[in-house]
N, C-alpha and C positions, 0 to 999 in steps of 0.2 A: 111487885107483882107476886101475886102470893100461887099455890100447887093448882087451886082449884082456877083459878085467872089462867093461869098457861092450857089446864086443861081445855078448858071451856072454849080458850081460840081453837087450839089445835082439834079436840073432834070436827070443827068445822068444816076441815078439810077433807075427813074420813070419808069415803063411800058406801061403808059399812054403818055411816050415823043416823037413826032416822030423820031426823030430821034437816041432814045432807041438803036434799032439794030445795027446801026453802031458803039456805045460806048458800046457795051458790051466788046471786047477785052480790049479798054482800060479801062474799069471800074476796070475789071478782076484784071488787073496789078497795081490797087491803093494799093500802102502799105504804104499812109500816113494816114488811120483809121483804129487803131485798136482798141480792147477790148477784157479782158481773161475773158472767156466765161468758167462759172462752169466746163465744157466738159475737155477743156484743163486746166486746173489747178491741176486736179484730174490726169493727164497723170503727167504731171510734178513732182505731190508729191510723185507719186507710180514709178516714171524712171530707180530707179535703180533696182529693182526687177523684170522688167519685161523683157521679151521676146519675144512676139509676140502682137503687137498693133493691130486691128481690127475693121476698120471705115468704118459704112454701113450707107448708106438712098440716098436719090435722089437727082437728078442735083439741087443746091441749097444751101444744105444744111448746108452748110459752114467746106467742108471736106478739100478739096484743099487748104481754106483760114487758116485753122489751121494745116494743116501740114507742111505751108511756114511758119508758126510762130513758130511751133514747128522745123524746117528742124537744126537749130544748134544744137539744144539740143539731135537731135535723131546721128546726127555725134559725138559731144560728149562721148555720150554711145553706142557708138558699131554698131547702127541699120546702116548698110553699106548696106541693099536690102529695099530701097522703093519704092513702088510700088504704084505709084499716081493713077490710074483708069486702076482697074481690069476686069472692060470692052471691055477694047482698045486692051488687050493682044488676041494672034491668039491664040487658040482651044489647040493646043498642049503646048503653053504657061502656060494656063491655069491649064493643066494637072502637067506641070513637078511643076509650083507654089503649087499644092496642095500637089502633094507627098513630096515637101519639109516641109511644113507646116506641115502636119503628123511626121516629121524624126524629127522635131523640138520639137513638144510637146512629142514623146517618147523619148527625151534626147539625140535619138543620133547626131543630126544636132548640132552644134553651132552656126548658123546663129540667126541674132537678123533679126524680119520682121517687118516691118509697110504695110499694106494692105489696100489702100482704093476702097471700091465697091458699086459696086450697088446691093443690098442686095437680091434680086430676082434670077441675074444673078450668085453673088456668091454660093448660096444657089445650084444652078442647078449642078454647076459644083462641087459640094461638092458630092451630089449623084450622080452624075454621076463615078465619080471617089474615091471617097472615105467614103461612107455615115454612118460608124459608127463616123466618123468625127467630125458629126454637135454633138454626143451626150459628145465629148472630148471638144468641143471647150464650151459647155456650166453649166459644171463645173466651181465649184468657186475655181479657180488658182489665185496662187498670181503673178504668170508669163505670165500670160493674159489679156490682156484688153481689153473689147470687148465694143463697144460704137455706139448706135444704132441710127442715128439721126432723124428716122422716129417716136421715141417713146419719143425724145425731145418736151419740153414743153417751149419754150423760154420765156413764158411769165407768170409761175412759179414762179419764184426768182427776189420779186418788185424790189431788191437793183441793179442786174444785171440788170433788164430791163430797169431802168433807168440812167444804165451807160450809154448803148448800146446807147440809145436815146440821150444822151450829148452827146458821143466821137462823134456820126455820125453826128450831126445836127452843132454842131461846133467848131468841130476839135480842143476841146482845148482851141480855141481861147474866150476871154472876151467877154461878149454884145457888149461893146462898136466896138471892132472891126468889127465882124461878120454882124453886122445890120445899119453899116455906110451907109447912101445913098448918093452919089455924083450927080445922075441925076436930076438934076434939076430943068429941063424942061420936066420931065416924069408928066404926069397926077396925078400918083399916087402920085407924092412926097407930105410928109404928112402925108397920108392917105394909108400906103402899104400895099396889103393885105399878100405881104410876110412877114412884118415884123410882124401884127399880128398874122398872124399864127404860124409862130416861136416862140412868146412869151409865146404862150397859149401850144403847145405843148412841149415845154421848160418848162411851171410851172408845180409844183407838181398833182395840182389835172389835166392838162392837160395830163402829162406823164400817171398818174393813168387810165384816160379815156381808153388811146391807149392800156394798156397792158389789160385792162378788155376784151376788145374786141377782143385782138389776144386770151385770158385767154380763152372766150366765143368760139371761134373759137375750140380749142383744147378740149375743154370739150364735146361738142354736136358731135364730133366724126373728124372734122378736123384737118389739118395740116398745118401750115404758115414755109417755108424754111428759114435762115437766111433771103439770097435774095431776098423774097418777103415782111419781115420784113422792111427790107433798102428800097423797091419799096414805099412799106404803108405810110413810114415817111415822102419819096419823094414826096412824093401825097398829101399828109397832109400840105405841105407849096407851094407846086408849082402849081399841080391841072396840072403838066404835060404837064407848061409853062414858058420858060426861060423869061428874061425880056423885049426880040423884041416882041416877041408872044402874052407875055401880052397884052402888048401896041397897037398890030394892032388887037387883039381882043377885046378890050375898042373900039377902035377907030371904032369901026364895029358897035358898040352899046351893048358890049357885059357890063351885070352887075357884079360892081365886089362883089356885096355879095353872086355870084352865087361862087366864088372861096374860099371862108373862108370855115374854118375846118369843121365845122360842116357841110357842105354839101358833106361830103365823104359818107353821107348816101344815096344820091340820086343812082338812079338806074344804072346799069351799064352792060354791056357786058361783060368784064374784069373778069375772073375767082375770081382773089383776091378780088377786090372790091363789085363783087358781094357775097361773106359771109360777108360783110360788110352789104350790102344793106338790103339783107335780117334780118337785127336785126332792120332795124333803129325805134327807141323810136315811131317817130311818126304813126307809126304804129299798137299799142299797148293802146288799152285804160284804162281811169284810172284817176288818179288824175294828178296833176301836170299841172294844167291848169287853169290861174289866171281872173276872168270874163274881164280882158280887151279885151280878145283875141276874135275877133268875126270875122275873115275868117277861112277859112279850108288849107288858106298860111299860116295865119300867125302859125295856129295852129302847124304845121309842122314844121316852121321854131322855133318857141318856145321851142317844146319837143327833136329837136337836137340837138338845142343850150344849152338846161339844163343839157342832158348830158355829155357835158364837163365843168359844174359848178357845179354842186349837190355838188361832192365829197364824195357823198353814194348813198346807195340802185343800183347801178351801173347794178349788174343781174337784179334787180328788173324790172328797166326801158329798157331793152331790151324789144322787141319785141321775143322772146324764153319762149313757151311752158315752166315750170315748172323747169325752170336754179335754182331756186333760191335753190329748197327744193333738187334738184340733187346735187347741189355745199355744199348742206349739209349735207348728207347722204357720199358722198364724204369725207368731214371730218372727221366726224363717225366713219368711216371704218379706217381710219387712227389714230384710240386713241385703247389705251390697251383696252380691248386683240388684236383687232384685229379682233376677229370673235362674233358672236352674236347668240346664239341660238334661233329661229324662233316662239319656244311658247311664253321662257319667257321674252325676251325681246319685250321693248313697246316703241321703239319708234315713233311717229304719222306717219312720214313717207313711215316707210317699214310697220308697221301694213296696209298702204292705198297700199301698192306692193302688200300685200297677197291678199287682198281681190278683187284686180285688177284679179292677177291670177283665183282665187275664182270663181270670173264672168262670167271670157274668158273660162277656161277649163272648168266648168259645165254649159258653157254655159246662166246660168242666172237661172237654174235649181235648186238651192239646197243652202241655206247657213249654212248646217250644217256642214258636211264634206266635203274635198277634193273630187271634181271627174272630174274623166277622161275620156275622150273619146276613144274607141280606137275599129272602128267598121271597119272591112274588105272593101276593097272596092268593093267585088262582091253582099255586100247588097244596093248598090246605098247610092242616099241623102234621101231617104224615110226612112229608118231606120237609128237610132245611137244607139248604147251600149255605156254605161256609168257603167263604174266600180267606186268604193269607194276604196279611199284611206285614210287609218283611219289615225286620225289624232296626234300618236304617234311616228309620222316620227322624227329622229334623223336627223335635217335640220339643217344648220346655213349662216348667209350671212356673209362672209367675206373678207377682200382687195384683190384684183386682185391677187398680189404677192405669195400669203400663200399657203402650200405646207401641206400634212397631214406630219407630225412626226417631222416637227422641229419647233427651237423656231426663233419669230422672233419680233423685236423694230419696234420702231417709222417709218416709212420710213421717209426718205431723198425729198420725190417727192411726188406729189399727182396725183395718177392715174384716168384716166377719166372713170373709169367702176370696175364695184366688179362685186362677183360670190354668185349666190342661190347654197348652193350643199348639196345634199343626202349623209348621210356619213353610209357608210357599217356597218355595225356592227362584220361581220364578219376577213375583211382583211381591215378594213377602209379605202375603197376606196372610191374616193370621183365621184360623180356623179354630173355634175357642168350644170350649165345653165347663160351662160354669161349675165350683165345688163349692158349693155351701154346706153348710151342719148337717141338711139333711144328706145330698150327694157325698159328704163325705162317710158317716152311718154307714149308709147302705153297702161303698165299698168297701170300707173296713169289715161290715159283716161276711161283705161275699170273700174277703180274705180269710176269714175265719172260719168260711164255711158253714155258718147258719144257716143260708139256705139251700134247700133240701130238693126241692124241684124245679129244676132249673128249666122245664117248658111250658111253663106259661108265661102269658102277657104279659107280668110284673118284670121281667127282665129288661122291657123298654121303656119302663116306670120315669126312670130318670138321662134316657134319651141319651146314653152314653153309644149304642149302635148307630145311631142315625149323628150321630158326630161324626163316629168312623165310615158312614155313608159318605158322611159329605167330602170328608180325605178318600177315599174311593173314587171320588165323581173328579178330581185333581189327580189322580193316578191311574188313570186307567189301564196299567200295566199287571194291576192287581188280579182283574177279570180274569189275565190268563188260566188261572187256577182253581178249580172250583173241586170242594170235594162235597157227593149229596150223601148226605145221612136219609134213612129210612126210624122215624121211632121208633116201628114195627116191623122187627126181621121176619123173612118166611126164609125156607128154601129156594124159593124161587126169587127171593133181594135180598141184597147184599150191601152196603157201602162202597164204594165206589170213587176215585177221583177222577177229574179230566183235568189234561195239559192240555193247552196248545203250542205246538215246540214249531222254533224257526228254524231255515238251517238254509244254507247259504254255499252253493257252488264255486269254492273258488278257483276252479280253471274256468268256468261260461257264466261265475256272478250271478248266475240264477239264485233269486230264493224261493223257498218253496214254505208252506204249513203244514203239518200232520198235527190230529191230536191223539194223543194218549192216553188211553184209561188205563186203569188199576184196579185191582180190589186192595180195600182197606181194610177186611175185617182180617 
């Protein structure tokens, strides 16, 4: 296979190639690249116990392409009803698919099922027709596989990621083969931008680059499909031009340093490439800037290019808000126990989450206690009450996954968000307030103090007060205390608290209430 042969697959894949839309059918039907992908391997080990296979997530995702891989294996062992896109099936179809599905996991069906869907659409017709369903199917069965590809992290597992990257980029085939060039009256000859880009995306710390940034992708709250994985790569050597195209775009006057790798950070239209764009390094100030550098091109073109050379600090040198200390807290969450109790644990990070919280819900009022806001809306923005919430809260941050009453290991995956949650004391139930990339940003700014006006609506943006609502509505002892702020002092208002105090006779065991006010200015 000669440079132009590999090119000419590989733009196929590009979504940048014009002529993309026409080769999607046959891209579709390529099954000379493959790679077993964590997903299917895990189907394979567990095959013979199981009974009902179930594969969700979107156009993309590489569901269809793994159930062609898998199609012997599920004849084999019995799976005689597959069902490739449970979208496609009519309304009643749908129907009689579930009540089999139900006959299935109560034992009395012996149908083996493979189900691939679209996990919105399945979901629907789950309630619609069957809705204790969803709580059978999410039980841990050893005759279930339920495999979600919207909650896949492709870029996870460095070993797999940079199979994926060899089998796709070339098929198997030696250097020498893959990057032969025969043209030899092409301009380029010599000097190809294809072949450098393949070489650098092909070396270790080049592979590293590319998964950091789908890595980067899936952590800040995104999703890259298989397919848009294979598009990225595509792009990464072609730039989303076969070898004619090249050619009569050089010959236009076009540069070709404008096509090497590192400029997959320039701006784009393109959905995919623009969560690219939006990271790129030179965007980001800092160090990694050598006094040669004396444009504001060159600078850009420098801190791009570094990025696929460093071979560390990879989060660091994006352009993302606080990746570095979230991708480690991340970790964290993922070492025993698992959960971390809220007082005594110190680590610098979430100690800078509370005090973020601290800020936002007292508004910037108070740093002794917890408080919360929680003032009617028929008193307008002129008034707020602020309740205390002492600060002997049975609170803990722990991984995403964890459940109150069972025990649980290491995970397998590293999830891109953990949970703050109030734990009852009563029925230990847990009262959760989710921290994703965004939830996390935000606190970390409000630690830092970015934000500047602290009374508007944005404060309940990310629904951290109405968390502490709901621990309020579980303590009602909080109420006691209320202190009202005025936004706008006169002479005649003031701030103000109110107790209400117990107190308790003990010669006639009478109790009795008073409340107490204050002024607080």
């Amino acid at each position: 296979m000669t440079l132009q042969n590999t090119i000419a697959k590989l733009v196929r894949y590009c979504g940048q190639y014009q002529s993309h839309g026409f080769m999607m059918d046959e891209r579709n039907t390529d099954v000379t690249f493959h790679v077993e992908l964590p997903e299917e391997r895990k189907i394979r080990d567990s095959m013979e116990s199981l009974r009902v296979i179930l594969l969700t997530g979107e156009a993309g995702d590489g569901k269809t392409r793994m159930m062609r891989n898998l199609e012997p294996l599920f004849t084999k062992h019995g799976f005689s009803q597959i069902h490739t896109d449970f979208s496609a099936l009519k309304e009643k179809e749908k129907e009689a698919l579930i009540r089999q599905l139900r006959s299935v996991l109560d034992g009395e069906g012996q149908e083996k099922l493979v189900i691939s869907a679209n996990v919105g659409i399945f979901t629907q017709a789950v309630i619609r027709y069957d809705m204790a369903l969803m709580g059978e199917l999410t039980k841990e069965r050893k005759d279930v596989h339920i495999c979600n590809f919207e909650n896949r992290n492709l870029a996870e597992d460095k070993e797999a990621f940079a199979q994926i990257v060899k089998s796709f980029l070339t098929d198997g085939k030696s250097e020498k083969e893959y990057l032969t060039c025969t043209k030899t009256d092409c301009p380029c000859y010599g000097d190809c931008a294809y072949d450098i880009n393949m070489k650098k995306i092909l070396s270790e710390v080049g592979t590293e680059a590319v998964r950091v940034l789908c890595n980067a992708i899936y952590l800040t709250g995104g999703h890259i499909t298989f397919r848009e994985l294979l598009s990225l790569l595509s792009y990464l050597i072609t730039f989303g031009q076969d070898c004619e195209e090249r050619q009569a775009y050089l010959e236009r006057g076009g540069s070709q340093e404008r096509v090497l790798y590192y400029q997959v950070f320039e701006k784009s239209r393109d959905a995919l490439l623009h969560k690219v764009a939006v990271m790129d390094p030179a965007l980001k100030r800092g160090e990694y800037s050598p006094r040669k550098i004396k444009t504001k091109e060159e600078y850009i073109r420098y801190r791009r290019w570094l990025f696929f050379e460093e071979g560390q600090d990879y989060f660091a040198m994006l352009h993302v808000d606080y990746l570095v200390e979230f991708y480690q807290v991340l970790e964290y969450m993922n070492q025993p126990p698992f959960h971390y109790d809220t007082i005594k644990d110190r680590n610098a990070t979430l100690q800078c989450l509370k005090r973020g919280i601290n800020k936002m819900s007292s508004q910037g009022k108070s740093d002794g206690g917890l408080v919360v806001t929680d003032t009617p809306m028929i008193l307008g923005n002129q008034i707020r009450l602020e309740f205390m919430v002492m600060q002997d809260l049975s609170m803990i941050w722990h991984r995403y996954d964890i459940q109150p009453g069972k025990k649980y290991g290491r995970s397998s995956r590293l999830w891109n968000k953990f949970y703050l949650s109030y734990v009852s004391k009563k029925d230990r139930k847990f009262i959760s307030l989710l921290v994703d990339y965004r939830q996390f940003r935000y606190l970390m700014l409000c630690n830092d103090d970015y934000f500047l006006n602290r009374n508007e609506l944005t404060m309940e943006e990310y629904a951290v007060n109405t968390f502490y609502r709901k621990i309020l509505q579980e303590r009602g002892e909080a109420y006691e205390s209320v202190i009202v702020r005025f936004e706008e002092k006169t002479r005649e208002q003031c701030d103000f608290s109110l107790l209400v105090h117990e107190s308790e006779d003990i010669f006639s065991d009478e109790k009795s209430q008073s409340i107490r006010i204050r002024r607080e200015d």
